[in-house]
Backbone as a chain_set.jsonl record, in Angstrom:
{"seq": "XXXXXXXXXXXXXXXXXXXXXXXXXXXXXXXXXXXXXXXXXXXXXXXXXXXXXXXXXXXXXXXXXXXXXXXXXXXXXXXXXXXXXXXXXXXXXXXXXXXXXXX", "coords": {"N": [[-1.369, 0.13, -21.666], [0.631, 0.128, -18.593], [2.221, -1.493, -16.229], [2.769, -1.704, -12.619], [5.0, -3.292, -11.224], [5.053, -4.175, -7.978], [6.163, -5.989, -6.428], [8.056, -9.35, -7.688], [7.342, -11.963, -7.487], [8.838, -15.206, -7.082], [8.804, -16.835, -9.119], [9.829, -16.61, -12.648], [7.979, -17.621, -14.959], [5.632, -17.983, -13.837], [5.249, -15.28, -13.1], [5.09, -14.265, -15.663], [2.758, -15.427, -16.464], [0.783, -14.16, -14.598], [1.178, -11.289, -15.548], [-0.233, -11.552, -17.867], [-2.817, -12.237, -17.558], [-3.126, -9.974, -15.483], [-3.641, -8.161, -17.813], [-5.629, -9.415, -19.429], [-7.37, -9.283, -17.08], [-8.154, -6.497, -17.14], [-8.756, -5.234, -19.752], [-11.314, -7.364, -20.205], [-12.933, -6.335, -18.417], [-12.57, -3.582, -19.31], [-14.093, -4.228, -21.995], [-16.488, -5.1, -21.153], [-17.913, -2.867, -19.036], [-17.537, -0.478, -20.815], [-16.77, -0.076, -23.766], [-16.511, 1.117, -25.816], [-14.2, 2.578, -24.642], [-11.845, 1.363, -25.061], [-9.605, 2.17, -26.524], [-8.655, 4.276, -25.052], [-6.701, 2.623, -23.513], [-3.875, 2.675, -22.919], [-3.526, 4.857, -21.122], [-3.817, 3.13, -18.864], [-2.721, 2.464, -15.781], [-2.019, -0.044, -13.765], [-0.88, -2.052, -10.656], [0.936, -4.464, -9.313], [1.384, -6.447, -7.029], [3.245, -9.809, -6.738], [4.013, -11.133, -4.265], [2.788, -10.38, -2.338], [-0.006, -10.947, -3.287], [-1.801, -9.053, -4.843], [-3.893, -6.946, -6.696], [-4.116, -3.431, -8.135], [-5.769, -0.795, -9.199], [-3.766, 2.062, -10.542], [-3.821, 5.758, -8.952], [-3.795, 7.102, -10.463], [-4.615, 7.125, -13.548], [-6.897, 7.462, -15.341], [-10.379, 9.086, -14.701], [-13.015, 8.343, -16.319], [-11.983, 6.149, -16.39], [-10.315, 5.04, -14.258], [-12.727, 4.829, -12.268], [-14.449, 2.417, -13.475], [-12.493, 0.325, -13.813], [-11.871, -0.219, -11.189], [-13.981, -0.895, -9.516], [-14.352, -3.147, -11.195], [-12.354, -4.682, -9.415], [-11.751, -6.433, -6.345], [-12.621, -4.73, -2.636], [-10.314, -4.883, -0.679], [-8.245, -4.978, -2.143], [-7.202, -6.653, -3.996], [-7.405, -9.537, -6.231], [-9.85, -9.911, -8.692], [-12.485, -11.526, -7.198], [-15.527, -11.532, -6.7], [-19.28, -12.267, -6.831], [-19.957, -9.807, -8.768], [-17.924, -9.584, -9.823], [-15.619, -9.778, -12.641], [-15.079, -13.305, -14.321], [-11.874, -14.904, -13.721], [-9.678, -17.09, -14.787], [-7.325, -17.631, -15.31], [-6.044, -15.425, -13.785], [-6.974, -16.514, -11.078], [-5.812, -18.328, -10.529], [-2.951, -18.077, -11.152], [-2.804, -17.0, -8.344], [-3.829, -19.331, -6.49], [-2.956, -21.532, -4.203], [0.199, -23.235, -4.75], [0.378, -27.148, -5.377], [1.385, -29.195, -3.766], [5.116, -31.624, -5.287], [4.671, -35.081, -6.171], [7.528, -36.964, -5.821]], "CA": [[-1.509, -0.134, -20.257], [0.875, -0.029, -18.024], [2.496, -2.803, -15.019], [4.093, -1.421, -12.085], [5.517, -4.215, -10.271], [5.992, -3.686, -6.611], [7.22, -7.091, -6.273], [7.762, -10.242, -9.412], [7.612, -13.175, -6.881], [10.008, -15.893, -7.507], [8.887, -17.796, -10.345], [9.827, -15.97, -13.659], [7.159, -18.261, -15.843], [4.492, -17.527, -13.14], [5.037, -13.759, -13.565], [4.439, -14.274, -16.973], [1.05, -15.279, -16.85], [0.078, -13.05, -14.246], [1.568, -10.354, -16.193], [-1.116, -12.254, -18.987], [-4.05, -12.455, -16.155], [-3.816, -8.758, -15.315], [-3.948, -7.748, -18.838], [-7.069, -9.984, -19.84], [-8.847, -8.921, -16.631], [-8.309, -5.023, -17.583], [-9.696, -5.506, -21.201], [-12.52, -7.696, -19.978], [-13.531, -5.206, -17.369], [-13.35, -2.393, -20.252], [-15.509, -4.487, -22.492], [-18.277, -4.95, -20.306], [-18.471, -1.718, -18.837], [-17.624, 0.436, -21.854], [-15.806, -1.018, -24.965], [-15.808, 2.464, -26.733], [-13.56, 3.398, -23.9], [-10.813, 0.04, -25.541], [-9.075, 3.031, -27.54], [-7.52, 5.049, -23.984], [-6.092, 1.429, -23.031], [-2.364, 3.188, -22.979], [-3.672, 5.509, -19.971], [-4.385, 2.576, -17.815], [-1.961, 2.119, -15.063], [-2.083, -1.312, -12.469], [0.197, -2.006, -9.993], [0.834, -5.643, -8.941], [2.291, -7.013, -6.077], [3.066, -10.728, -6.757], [4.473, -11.626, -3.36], [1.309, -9.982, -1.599], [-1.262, -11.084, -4.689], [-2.643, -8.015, -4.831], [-3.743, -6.114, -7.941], [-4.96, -2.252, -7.889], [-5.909, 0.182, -10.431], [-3.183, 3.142, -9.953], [-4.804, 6.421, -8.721], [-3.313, 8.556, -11.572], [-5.332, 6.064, -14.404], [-7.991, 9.005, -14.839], [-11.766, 9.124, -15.014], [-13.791, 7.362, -15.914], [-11.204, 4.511, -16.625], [-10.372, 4.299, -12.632], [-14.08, 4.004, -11.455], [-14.737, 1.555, -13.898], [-11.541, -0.561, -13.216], [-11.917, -0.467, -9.976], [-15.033, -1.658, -9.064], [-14.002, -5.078, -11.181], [-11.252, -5.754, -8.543], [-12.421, -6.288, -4.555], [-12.449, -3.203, -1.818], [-9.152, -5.48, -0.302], [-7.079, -4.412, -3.668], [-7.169, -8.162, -4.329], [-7.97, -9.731, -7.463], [-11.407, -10.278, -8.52], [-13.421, -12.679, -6.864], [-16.862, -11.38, -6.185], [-20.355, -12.527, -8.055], [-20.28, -8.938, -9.383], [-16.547, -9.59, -10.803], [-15.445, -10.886, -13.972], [-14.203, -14.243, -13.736], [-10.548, -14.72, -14.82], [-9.231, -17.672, -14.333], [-5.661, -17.495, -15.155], [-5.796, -14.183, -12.777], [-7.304, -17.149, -9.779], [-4.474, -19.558, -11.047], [-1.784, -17.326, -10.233], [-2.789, -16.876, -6.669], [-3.902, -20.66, -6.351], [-1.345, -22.207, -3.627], [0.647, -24.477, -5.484], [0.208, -28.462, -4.764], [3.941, -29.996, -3.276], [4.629, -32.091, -6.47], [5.384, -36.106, -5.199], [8.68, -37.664, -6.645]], "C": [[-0.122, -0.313, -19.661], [1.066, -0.584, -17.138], [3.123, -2.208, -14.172], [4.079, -2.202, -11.35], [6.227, -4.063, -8.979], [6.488, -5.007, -6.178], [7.381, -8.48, -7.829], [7.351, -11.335, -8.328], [8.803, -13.881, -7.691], [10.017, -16.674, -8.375], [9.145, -16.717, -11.803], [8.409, -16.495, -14.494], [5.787, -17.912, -14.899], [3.91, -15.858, -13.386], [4.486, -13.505, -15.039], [3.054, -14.686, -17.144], [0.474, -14.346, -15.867], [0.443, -11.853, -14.877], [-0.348, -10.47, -17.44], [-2.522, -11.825, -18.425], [-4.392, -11.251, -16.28], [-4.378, -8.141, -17.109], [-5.501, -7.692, -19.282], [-8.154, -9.292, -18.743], [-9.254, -7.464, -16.761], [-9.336, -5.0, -18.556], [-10.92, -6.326, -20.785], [-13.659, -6.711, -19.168], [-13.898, -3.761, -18.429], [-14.525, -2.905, -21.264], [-16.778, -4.305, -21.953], [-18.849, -4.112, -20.102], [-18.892, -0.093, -19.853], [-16.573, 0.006, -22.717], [-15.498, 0.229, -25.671], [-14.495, 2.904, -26.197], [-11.871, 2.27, -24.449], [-9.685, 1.136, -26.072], [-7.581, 3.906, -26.022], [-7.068, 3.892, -23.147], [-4.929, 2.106, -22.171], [-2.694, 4.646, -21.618], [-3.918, 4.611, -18.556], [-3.529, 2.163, -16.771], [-2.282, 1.277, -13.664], [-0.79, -1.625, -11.76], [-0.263, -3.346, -9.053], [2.046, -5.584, -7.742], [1.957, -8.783, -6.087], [3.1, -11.887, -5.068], [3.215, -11.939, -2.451], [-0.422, -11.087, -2.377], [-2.361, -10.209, -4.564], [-2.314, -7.628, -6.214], [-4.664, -4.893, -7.768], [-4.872, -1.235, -9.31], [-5.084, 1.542, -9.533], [-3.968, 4.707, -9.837], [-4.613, 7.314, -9.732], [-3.951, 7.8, -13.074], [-6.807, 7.232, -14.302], [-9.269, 8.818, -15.158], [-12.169, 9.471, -16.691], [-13.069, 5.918, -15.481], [-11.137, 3.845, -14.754], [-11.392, 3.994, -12.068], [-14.676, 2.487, -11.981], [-14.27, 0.579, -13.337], [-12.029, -1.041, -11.831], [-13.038, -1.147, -9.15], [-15.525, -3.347, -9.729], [-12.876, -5.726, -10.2], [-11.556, -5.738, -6.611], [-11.262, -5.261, -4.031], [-11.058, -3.908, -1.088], [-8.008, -5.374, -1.174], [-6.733, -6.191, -4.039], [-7.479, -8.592, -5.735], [-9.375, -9.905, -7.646], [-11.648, -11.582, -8.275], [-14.784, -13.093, -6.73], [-18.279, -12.077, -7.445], [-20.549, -11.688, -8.893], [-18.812, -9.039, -9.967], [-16.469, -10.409, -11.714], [-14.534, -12.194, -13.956], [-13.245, -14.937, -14.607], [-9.909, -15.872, -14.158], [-7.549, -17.853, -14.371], [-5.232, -16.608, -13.926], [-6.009, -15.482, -11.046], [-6.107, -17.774, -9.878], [-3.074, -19.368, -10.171], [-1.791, -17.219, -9.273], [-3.073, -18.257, -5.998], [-2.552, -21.152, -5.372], [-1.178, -23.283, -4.289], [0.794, -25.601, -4.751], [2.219, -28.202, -5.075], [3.434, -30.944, -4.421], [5.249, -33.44, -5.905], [6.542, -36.011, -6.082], [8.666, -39.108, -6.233]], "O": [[0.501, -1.102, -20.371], [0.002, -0.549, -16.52], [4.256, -1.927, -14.562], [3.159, -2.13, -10.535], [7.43, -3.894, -8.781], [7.437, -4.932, -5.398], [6.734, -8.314, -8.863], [6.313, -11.636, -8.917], [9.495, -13.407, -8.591], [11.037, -17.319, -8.62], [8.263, -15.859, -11.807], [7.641, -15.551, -14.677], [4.831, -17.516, -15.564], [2.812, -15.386, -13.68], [3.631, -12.696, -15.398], [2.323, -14.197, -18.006], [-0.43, -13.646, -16.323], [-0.447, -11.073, -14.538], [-1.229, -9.625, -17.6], [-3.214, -11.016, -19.043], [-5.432, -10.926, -16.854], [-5.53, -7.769, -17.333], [-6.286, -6.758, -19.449], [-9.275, -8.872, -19.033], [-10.418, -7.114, -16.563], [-10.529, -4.801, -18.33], [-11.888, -5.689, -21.199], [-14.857, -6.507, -19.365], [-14.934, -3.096, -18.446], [-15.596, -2.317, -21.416], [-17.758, -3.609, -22.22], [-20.0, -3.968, -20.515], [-19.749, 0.79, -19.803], [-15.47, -0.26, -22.241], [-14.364, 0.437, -26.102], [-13.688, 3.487, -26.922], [-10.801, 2.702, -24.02], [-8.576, 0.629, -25.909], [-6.355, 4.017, -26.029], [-7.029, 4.149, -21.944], [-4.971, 2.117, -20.941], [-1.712, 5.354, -21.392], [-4.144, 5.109, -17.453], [-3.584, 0.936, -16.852], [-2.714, 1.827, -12.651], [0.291, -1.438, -12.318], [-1.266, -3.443, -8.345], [3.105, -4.968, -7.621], [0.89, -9.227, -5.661], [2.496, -12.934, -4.833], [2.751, -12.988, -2.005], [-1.425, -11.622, -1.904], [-3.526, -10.478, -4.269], [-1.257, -7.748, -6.833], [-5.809, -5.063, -7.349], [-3.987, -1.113, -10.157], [-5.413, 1.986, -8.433], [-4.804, 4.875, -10.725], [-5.329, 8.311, -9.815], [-3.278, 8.344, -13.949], [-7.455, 7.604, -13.324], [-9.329, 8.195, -16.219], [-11.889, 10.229, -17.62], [-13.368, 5.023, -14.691], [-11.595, 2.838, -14.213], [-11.373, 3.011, -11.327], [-15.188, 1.631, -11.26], [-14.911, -0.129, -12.56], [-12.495, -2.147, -11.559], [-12.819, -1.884, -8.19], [-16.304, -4.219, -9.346], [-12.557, -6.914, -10.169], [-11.442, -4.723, -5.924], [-10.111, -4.967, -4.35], [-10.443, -2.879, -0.807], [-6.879, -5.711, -0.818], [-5.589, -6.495, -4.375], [-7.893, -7.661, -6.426], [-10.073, -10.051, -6.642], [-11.211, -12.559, -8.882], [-15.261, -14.226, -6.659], [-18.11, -12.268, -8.649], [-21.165, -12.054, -9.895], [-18.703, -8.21, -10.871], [-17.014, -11.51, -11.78], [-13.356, -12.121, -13.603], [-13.448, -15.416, -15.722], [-9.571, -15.721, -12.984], [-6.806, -18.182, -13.446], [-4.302, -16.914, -13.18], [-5.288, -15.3, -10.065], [-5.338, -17.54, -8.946], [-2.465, -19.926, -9.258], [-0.658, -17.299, -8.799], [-2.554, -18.395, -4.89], [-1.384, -21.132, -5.759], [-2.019, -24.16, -4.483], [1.239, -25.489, -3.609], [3.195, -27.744, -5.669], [2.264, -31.198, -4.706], [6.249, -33.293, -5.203], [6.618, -35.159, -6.968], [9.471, -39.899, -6.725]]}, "num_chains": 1, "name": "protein.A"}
C-alpha cells in the first residue's frame, strides 16, 4: 500500500499513528469485504491530507480494490464515520481536537 501525503500536519508522533490508522482502516475494509483480495495490498494507493483530515482512496488503485475501499470512507473524502463504516478508532483519534493541556 501506498501513502501519498498531501500534507504531514505538525506533529511528527501524530503522523505516525495516522500513518498507523490509515493502514488498519485499509486492511479492515479488505477483510470484511473480500479478504482473498489481502494478497493485491501493494496496489492500494491513499492519499492523506493531515492538515485538512481527509483520507481518499487514489483513483489509479484499480478495480475492484477502489469500489470496495471507497465505500468504507464517507462521500466528503473524510474518514470513516458512518453506521455502514468500520469503526477505527485510532483513525477518529487523529482527527479528535486536542484538549489545551492545564499547567
Amino acid at each position: 500500500m501506498e501513502i501519498h501525503w498531501k500534507s504531514f500536519g505538525k506533529n511528527p508522533v501524530r503522523r505516525i499513528h495516522l500513518e498507523y490508522a490509515v493502514q488498519l482502516q485499509v486492511r479492515m475494509a479488505l477483510i470484511k469485504e473480500a479478504e482473498h483480495l489481502m494478497d493485491y495490498l501493494s496496489l492500494i494507493i491513499v492519499e492523506v491530507c493531515a492538515d485538512k483530515g481527509t483520507v481518499t482512496i487514489n483513483k489509479d488503485t484499480p478495480e475492484p480494490l477502489y469500489s470496495m475501499l471507497q465505500r468504507n470512507f464517507d462521500p466528503s473524502h473524510s474518514f470513516a464515520k458512518g453506521h455502514s463504516m468500520i469503526k477505527n478508532t485510532a483513525l477518529e483519534d487523529f482527527f479528535r481536537p486536542l484538549e489545551a493541556v492545564s499547567t
